[in-house]
C-alpha positions in Angstrom: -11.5 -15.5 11.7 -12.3 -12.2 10.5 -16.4 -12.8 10.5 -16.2 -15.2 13.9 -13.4 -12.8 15.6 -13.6 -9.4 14.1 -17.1 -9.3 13.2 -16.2 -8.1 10.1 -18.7 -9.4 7.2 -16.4 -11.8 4.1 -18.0 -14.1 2.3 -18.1 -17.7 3.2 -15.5 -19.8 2.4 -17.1 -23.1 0.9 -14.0 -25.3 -0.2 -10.2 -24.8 0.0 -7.0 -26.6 -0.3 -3.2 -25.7 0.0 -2.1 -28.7 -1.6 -2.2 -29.0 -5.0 -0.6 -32.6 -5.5 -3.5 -34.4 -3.6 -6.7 -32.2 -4.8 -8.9 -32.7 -7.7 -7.8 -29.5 -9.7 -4.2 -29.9 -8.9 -3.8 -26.7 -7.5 -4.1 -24.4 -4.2 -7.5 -22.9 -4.3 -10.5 -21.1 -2.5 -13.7 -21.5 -3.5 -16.2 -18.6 -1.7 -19.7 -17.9 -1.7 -20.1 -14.5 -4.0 -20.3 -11.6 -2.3 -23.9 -10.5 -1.1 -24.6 -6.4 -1.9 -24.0 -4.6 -4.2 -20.5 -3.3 -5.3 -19.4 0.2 -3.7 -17.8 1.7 -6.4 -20.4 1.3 -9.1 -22.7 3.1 -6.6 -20.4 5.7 -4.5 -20.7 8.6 -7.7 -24.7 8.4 -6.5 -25.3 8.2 -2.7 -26.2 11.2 -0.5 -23.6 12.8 1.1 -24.9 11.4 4.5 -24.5 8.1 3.1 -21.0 8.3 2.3 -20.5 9.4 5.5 -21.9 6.6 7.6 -20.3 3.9 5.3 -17.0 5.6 6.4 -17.8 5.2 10.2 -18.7 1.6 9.4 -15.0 1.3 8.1 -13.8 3.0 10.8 -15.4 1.1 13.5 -13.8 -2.4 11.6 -10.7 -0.8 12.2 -11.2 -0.3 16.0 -12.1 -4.1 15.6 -8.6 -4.9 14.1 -6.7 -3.2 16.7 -8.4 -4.5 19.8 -6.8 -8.0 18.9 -2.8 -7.6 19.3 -0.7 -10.6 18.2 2.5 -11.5 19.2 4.2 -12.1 16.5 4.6 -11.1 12.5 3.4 -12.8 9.9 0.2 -14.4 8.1 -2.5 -16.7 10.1 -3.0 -19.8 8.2 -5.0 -23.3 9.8 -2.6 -25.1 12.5 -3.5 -28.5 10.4 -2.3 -26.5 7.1 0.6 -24.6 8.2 2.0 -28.0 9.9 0.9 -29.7 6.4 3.2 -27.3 4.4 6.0 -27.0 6.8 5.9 -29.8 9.5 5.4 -27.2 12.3 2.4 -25.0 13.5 2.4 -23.0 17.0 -1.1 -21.7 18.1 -1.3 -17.7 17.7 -0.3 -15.7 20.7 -2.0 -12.4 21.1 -3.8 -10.1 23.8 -7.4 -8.8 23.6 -9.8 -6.5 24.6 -12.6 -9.0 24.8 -12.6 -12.0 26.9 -13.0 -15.8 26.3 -11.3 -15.5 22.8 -10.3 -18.5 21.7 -7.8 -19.0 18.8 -6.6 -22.3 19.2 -7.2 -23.3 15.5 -4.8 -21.0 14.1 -1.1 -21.2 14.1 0.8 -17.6 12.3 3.0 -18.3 9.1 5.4 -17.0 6.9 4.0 -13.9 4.7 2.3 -14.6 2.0 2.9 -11.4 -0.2 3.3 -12.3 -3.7 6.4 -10.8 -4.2 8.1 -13.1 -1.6 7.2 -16.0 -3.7 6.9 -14.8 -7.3 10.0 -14.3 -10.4 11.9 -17.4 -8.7 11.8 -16.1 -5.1 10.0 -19.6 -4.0 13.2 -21.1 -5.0 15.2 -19.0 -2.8 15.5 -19.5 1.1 14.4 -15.5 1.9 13.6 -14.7 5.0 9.5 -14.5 5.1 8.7 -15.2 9.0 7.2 -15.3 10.9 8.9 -13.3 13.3 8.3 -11.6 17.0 9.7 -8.1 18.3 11.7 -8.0 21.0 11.8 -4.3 22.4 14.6 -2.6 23.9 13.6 -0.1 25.9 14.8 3.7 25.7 15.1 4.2 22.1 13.7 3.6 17.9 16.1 0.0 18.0 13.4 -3.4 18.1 15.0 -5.8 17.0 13.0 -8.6 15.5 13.4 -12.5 16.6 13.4 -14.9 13.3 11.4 -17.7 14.9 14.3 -20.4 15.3 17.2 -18.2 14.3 19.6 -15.5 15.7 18.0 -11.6 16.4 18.5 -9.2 13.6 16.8 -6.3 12.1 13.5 -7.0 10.4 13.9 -4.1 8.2 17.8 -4.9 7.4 16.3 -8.7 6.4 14.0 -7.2 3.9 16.2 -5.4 1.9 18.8 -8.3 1.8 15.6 -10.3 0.6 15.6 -8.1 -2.2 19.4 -8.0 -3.3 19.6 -11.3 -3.3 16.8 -11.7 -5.9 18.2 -8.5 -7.9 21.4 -10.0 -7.6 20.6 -13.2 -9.2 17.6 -12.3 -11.3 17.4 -8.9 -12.5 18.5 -7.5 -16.0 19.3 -4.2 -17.0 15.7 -2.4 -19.0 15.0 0.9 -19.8 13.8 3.6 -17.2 12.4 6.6 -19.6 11.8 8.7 -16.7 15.5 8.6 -16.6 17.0 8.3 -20.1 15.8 7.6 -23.4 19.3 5.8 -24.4 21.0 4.0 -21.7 19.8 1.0 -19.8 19.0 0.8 -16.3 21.5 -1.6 -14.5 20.5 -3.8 -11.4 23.5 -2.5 -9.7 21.8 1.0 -9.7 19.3 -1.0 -7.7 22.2 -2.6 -5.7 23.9 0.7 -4.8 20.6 1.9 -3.2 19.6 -1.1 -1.4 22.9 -0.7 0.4 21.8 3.0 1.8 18.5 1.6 2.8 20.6 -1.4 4.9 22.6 1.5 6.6 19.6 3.1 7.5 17.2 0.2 8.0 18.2 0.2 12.0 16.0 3.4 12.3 12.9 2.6 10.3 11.3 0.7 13.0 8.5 1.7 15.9 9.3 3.3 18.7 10.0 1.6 22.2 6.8 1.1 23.5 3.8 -1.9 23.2 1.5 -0.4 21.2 4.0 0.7 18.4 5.2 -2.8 18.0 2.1 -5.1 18.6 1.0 -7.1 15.7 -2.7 -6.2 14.0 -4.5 -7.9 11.1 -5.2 -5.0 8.5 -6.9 -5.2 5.1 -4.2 -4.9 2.5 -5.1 -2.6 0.1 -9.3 -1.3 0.5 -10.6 0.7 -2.3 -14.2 0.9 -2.7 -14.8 -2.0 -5.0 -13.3 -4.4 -2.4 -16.4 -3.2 -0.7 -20.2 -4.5 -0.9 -23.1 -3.0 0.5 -26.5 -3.3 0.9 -28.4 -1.4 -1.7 -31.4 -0.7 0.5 -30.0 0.2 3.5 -26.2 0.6 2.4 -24.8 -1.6 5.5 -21.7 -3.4 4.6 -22.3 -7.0 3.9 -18.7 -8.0 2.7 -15.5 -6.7 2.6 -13.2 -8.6 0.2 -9.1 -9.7 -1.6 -7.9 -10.3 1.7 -5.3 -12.5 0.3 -1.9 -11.4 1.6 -3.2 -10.3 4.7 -0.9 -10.2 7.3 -0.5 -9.6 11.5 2.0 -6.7 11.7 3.0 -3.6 13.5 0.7 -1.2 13.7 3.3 1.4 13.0 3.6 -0.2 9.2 -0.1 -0.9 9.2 -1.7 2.8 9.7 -2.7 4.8 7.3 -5.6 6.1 5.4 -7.4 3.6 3.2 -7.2 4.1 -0.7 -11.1 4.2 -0.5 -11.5 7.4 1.0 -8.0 9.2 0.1 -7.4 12.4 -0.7 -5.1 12.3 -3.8 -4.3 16.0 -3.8 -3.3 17.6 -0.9 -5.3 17.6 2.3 -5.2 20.9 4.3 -3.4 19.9 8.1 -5.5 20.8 11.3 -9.3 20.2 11.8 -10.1 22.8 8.6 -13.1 22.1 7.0 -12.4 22.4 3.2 -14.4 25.3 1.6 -15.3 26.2 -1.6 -12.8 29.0 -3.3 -14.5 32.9 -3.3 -14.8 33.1 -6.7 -16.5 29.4 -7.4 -19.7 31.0 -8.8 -17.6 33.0 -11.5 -15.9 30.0 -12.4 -16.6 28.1 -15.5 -19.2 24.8 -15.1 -16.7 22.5 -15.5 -14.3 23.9 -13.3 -17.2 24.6 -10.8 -17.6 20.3 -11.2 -13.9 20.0 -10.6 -13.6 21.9 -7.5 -16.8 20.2 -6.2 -14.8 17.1 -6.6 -12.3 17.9 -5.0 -14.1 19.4 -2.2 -16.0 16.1 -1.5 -12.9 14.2 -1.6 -10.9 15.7 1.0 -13.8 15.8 3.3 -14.3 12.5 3.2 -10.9 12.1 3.6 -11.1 14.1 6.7 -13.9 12.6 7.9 -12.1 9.0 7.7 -9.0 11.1 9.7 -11.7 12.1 12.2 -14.2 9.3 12.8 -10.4 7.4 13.4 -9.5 10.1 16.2 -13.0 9.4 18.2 -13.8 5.5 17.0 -10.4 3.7 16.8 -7.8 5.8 19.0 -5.0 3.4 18.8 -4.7 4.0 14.5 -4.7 7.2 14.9 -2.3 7.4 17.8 -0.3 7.0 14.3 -2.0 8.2 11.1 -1.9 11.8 13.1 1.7 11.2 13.2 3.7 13.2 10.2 6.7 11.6 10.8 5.7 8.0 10.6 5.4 8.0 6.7 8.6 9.0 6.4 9.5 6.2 8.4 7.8 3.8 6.8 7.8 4.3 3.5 11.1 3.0 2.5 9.8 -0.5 4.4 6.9 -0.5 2.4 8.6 0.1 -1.1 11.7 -2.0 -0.8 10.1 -5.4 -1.1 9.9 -6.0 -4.7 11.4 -2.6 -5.4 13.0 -3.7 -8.9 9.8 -5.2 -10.9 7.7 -2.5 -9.1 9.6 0.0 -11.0 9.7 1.5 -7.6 13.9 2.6 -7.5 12.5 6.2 -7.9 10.0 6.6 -5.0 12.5 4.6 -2.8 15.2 7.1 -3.6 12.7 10.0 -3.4 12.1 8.4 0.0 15.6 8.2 1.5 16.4 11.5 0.1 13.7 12.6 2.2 15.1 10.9 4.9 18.4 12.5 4.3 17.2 15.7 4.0 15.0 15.8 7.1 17.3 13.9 9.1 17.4 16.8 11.9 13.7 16.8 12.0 13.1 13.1 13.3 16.3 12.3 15.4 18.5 14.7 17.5 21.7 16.5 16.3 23.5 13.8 18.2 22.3 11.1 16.2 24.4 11.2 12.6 22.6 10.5 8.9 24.2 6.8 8.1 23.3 7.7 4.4 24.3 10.9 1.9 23.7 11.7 -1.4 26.4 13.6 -3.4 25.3 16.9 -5.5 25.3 14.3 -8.8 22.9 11.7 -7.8 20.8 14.3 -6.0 20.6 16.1 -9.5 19.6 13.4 -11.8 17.3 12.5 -9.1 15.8 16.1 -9.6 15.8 15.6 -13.3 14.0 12.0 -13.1 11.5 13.8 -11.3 11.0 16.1 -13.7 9.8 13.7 -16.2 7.7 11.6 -13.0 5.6 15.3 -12.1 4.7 16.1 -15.8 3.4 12.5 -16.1 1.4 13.2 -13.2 0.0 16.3 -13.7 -0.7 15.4 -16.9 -2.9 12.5 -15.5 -4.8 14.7 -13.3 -5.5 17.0 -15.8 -7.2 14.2 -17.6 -8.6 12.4 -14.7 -10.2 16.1 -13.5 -12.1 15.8 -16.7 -13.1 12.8 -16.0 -11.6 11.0 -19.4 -9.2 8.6 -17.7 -9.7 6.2 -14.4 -7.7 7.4 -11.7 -6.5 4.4 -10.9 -6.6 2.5 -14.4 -9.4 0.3 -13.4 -12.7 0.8 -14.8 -16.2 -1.7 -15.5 -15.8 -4.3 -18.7 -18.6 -2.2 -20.0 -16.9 1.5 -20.4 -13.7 -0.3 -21.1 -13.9 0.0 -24.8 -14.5 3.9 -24.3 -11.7 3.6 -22.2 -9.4 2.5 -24.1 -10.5 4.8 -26.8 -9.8 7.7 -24.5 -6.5 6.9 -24.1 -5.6 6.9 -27.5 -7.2 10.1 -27.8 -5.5 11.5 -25.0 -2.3 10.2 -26.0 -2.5 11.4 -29.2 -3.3 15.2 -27.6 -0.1 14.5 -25.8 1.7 13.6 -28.3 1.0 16.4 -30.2 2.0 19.1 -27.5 5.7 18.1 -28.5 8.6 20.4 -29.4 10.4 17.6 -31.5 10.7 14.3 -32.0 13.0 13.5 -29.3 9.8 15.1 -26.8 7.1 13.0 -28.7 9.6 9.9 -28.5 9.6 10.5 -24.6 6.1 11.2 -24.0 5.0 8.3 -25.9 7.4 5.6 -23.9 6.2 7.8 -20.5 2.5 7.4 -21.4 1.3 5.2 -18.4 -1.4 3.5 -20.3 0.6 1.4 -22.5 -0.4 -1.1 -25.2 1.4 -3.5 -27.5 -1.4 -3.0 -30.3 -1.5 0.8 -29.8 0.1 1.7 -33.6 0.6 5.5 -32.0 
């Protein structure tokens, strides 16, 4: 679909099978062509700056390919002959176009196939996956979402009670450094936070109008090496790790790919960055550091622009400030207790809290609060969450440490050797043994041989 539809390039898929009883292997499988081009990220460091920039309007312009086909309903697009294979019942996609004569008779759209719906004992339970269809009320942020073959009810309410019932039946208390170094973290901690999200779960939804709520296909997570190109002429010959995939709003969709984020802050408004006054006084390194930086949120600008003129109907909601907001509590919740994600999903809801007045009117009330306790060992968690990260920057600035932990088989060795070193300059920085006790169980970059 996404080469004959989207004209986006994937590799070729040259054998698959979704049931494992009555294949040769014994398992669900897909075997593909490998990927023509050359790997992105082993070259991006390299390429003129005009390069970088047209591989980001290539990006761009698959985008403006996603959103031209709208589909109505949520979930992930399997073969009509498989889907009715694993579940004895297959409709044919519905969707509107901008092109005509599409033809999509083949397909038929599924539950989701995100892992953590289905992994830790969740494909025992009967959760609510999909697929599902918005049904719009007019006037107001309420869609309410239509379970195919069940009553309405909130699709964002449904997630979370996806997730209690697997804390509730799975999860065991652990430890939580970033929040104490003696007690244990207890599920209902987990619980007791779920519950806010359900009060305010109503809200986190698009707005009343077609666009908001129509279904698009999206790439799930795009970094650059998910992305090959040609070394000559660097045009994109395959995009790849589609798997999860999924037709969905295009409210929870948007957003700016991790391939081309900015992960500092980006200046609002049409700025051009510039270079400080004093960057020739600076030191070389620093000089290398701000240049960095510089290049990054450019190209994270130009990705924010190239979005504005090439695919209007994103940006209609990555310009938006008060759609991540929204959305974020949607996107952590799912899996939110093996994610190790109950901080960012309280950080997000106290957000919500807090800015409450900014999104809705005064006549609309908070459904959630947080008392001065909870909001203060939220603060001190925080505390501990920063230093980690500024820490990490610090080292990822001087280029010691990946920036996001994934590096080539051949420099992981010196990798790994870094992060002993750098752990051990951490470790060192400490007061006391109860700070080099901490730093040591909040040093990301964990490992069970590591004798430090």
């Amino acid at each position: 679909m996404l080469r004959d539809v989207f004209n986006i390039p994937v590799p070729r898929v040259l054998s698959w099978s979704c049931d494992a009883a009555n294949n040769p292997i014994q398992a669900e499988h897909i075997l593909e062509e490998k990927a023509p081009g050359s790997r992105l990220g082993a070259l991006w460091i390299s390429l003129p700056w005009k390069t970088k920039l047209a591989i980001v309007e290539q990006v761009v312009d698959f985008d403006c390919s996603l959103t031209a086909v709208q589909f109505n309903t949520h979930g992930c697009i399997y073969f009509k002959e498989d889907l009715r294979r694993l579940t004895s019942k297959s409709d044919t996609v519905q969707f509107t176009a901008d092109r005509q004569g599409l033809n999509l008779d083949q397909y038929a759209m599924g539950p989701l196939a995100k892992a953590e719906l289905w992994a830790s004992g969740r494909e025992q339970m009967n959760l609510d996956r999909g697929p599902c269809r918005f049904t719009i009320k007019r006037g107001g942020w309420r869609p309410m979402l239509m379970s195919l073959g069940r009553e309405p009810q909130s699709y964002t309410r449904e997630l979370g009670a996806n997730e209690t019932a697997w804390i509730k039946r799975f999860a065991k208390p652990r430890m939580n450094y970033f929040r104490s170094m003696e007690d244990l973290e207890p599920p209902e901690d987990a619980l007791q936070l779920l519950a806010k999200y359900e009060r305010v779960a109503p809200v986190l939804v698009p707005p009343a109008n077609e666009s908001a709520s129509a279904n698009v296909l999206w790439h799930p997570d795009l970094h650059l090496d998910n992305v090959f190109v040609d070394p000559v002429s660097y045009e994109i010959t395959s995009v790849v790790d589609w798997q999860s995939a999924a037709a969905a709003p295009l409210f929870y969709q948007s957003g700016g790919y991790r391939a081309f984020r900015h992960y500092k802050s980006v200046r609002e408004g049409w700025v051009v960055p510039e270079k400080p006054d004093n960057f020739d006084a600076l030191p070389p390194d620093e000089q290398k550091r701000v240049d960095r930086d510089l290049e990054s949120e450019i190209i994270h600008k130009y990705y924010e622009f190239q979005t504005l003129k090439r695919a209007p109907r994103h940006w209609k909601y990555l310009q938006q400030p008060m759609v991540p907001m929204l959305r974020k509590p949607v996107w952590l919740v799912t899996g939110v207790w093996e994610n190790g994600d109950l901080f960012f999903l309280r950080d997000a809801l106290i957000t919500l809290f807090t800015r409450w007045n900014e999104i809705f009117t005064e006549n609309t009330p908070c459904p959630i609060t947080f008392s001065a306790e909870e909001l203060k060992q939220h603060a001190r968690e925080q505390e501990n969450v920063d230093g980690v990260g500024k820490m990490l920057s610090l080292f990822q600035d001087q280029g010691v440490l990946p920036a996001d932990g994934m590096v080539q088989p051949t420099d992981y060795q010196t990798a790994v050797e870094n992060c002993r070193k750098y752990k051990q300059i951490l470790l060192d920085a400490a007061q006391n043994q109860y700070e080099r006790d901490l730093y040591s169980n909040l040093w990301p970059y964990q490992d069970i041989s590591d004798e430090i």
